[in-house]
N, C-alpha and C positions, 0 to 999 in steps of 0.2 A: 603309631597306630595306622596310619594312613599308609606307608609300604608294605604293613600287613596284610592289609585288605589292594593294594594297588595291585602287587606282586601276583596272588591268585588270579586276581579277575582279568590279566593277560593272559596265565596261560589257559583258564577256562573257555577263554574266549578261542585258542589254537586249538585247544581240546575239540573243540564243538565243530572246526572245519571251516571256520567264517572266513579263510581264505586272506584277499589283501586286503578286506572290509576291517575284521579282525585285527590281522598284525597291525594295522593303520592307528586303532585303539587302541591296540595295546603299546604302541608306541608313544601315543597322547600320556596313556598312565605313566609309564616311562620318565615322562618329561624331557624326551628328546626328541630331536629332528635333521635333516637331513640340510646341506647348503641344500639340495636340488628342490625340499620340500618347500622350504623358506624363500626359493627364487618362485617357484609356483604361485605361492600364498600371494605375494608381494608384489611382482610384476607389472602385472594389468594395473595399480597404480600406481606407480612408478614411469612408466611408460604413458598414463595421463597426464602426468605432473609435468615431463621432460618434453612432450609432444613440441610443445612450443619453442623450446630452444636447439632441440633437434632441427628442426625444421626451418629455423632462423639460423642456424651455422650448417643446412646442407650436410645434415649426415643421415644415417641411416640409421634404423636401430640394428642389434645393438653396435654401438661404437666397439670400434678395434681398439682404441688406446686410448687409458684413462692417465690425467695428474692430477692429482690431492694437491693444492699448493696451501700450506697453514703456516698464515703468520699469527706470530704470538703477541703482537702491541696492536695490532687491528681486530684481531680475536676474528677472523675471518677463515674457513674455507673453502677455496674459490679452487674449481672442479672446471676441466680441461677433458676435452675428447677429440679423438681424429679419426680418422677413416683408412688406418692403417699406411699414408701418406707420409709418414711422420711432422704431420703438421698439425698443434693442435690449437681446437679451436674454445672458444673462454664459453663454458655451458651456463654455469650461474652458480653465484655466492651461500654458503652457508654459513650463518652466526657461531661460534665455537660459544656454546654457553656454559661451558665450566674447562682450566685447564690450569692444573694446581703449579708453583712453579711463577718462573719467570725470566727473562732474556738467558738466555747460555745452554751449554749444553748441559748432556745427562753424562755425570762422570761414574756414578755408584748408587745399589742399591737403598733406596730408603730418602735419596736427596728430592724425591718429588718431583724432581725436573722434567717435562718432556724433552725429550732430546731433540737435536738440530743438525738437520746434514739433509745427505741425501739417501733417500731408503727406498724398501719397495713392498708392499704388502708378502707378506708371508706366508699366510693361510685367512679365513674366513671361519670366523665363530658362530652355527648359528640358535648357539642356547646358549650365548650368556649372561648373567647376571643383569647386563645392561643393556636387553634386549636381541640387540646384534651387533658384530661385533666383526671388525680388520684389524689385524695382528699384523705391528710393523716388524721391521725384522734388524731392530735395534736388541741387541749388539751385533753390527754387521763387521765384516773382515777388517775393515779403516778401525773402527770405535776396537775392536779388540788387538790390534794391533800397538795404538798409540798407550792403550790401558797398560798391554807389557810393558812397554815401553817405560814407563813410568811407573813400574812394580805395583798397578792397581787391579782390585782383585773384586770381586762378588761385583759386577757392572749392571746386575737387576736386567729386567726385562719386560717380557709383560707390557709391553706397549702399544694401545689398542685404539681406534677409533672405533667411536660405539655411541648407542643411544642414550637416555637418560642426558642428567643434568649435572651430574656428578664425577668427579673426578680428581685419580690419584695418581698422577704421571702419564693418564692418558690425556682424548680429545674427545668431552662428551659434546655430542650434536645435537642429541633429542632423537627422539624416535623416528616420529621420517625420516629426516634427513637420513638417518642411520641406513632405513631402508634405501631409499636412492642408491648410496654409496655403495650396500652390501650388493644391492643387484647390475651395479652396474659393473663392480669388480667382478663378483660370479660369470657374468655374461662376457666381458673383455676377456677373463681368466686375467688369474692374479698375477703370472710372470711378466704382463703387459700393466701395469697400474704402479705409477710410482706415485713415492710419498714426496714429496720434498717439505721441510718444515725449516724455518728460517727465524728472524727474530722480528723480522718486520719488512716492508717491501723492499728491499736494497735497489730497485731499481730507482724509486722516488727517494732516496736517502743516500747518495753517490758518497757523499761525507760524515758518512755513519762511524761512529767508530765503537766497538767493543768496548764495554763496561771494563773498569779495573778489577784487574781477578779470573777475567778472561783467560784460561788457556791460551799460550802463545800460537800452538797451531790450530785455535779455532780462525786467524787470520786467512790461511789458505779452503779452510770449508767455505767462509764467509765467502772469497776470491771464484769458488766452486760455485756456490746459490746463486751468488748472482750473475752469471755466467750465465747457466742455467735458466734463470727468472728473465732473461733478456731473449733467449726465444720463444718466450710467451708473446703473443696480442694485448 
């Protein structure tokens, strides 16, 4: 009953000539919206919130270069910016409060796992289910590669950083946080925003070793992150 009545009263509303007032409405009935709409909405606090540590690591808004760094035993996402320098600087931490899963990678559909490597936003959600939403770009050329490799098949997807509390292979935040993230990807552009996801800080864990059951070439991803995690601050 509700798209009965939703569906007319968009196009009544073009019928009648309300212009961009109109389409804007009828896009609300819709229940859609635009990245550009959602950086609009979002911004102004977003750019309150950040003021401060913007300003404290000497950048500019917005930042040229964003990294997601998420370890999974810290339950931590700790957000990185630069000023197109490729030098990046440590912006500030967010709590991951749900992320189903546990140390290792994502090998197949349905395992729960978020995956572990290094990635890089994909595209930008911004109506979904969990408010808003970064789409990593798991199963990336490596992860599809090794799957042949090893005759493994259906690798899932769908790997999101997003708001709410909830979570099924992704990394829920909660809803600001989400916002921050979504606008600061939007603003950076997503070909500049990497993900890296790890299993815990391997810089402070030099003698980490991989769980039994570990994939043998998860050794060389690990050897990759914290590589990686070492030109962090």
């Amino acid at each position: 009953m509700v798209l009965a009545v939703a569906i007319p009263a968009a196009a009544v509303l073009r019928q009648r000539g309300g212009g961009v007032f109109a389409e804007a409405i009828a896009q609300r009935l819709r229940g859609r919206a635009t990245v550009r709409e959602r950086v609009e909405r979002y911004e102004p606090a977003v750019r309150a919130r950040l003021a401060g540590d913007l300003r404290r690591e000497g950048l500019a808004w917005p930042p040229r270069e964003v990294w997601l760094v998420a370890l999974k035993t810290e339950r931590v996402l700790r957000v990185y910016a630069g000023g197109g320098d490729g030098r990046p600087r440590h912006l500030r931490d967010y709590a991951i409060l749900a992320a189903s899963g546990g140390v290792g990678p994502k090998l197949r559909e349905g395992d729960m796992q978020v995956p572990e490597g290094i990635y890089r936003v994909e595209s930008l959600n911004p109506n979904s289910r969990y408010h808003l939403a970064l789409r990593v770009d798991y199963p990336n050329a490596e992860d599809r590669l090794r799957a042949a490799r090893e005759g493994r098949r259906q690798l899932g997807g769908d790997i999101m950083i997003h708001g709410s509390n909830a979570s099924v292979g992704c990394l829920a935040m909660g809803d600001e946080a989400a916002e921050d993230l979504f606008v600061l990807a939007a603003r950076a552009g997503t070909p500049r925003v990497r993900v890296w996801i790890a299993p815990l800080d391997l810089r402070a864990h030099p003698r980490w070793i991989a769980p039994a059951g570990t994939p043998g070439w998860m050794g060389e991803r690990y050897r990759a992150l914290r590589e990686a995690l070492a030109m962090l601050p």
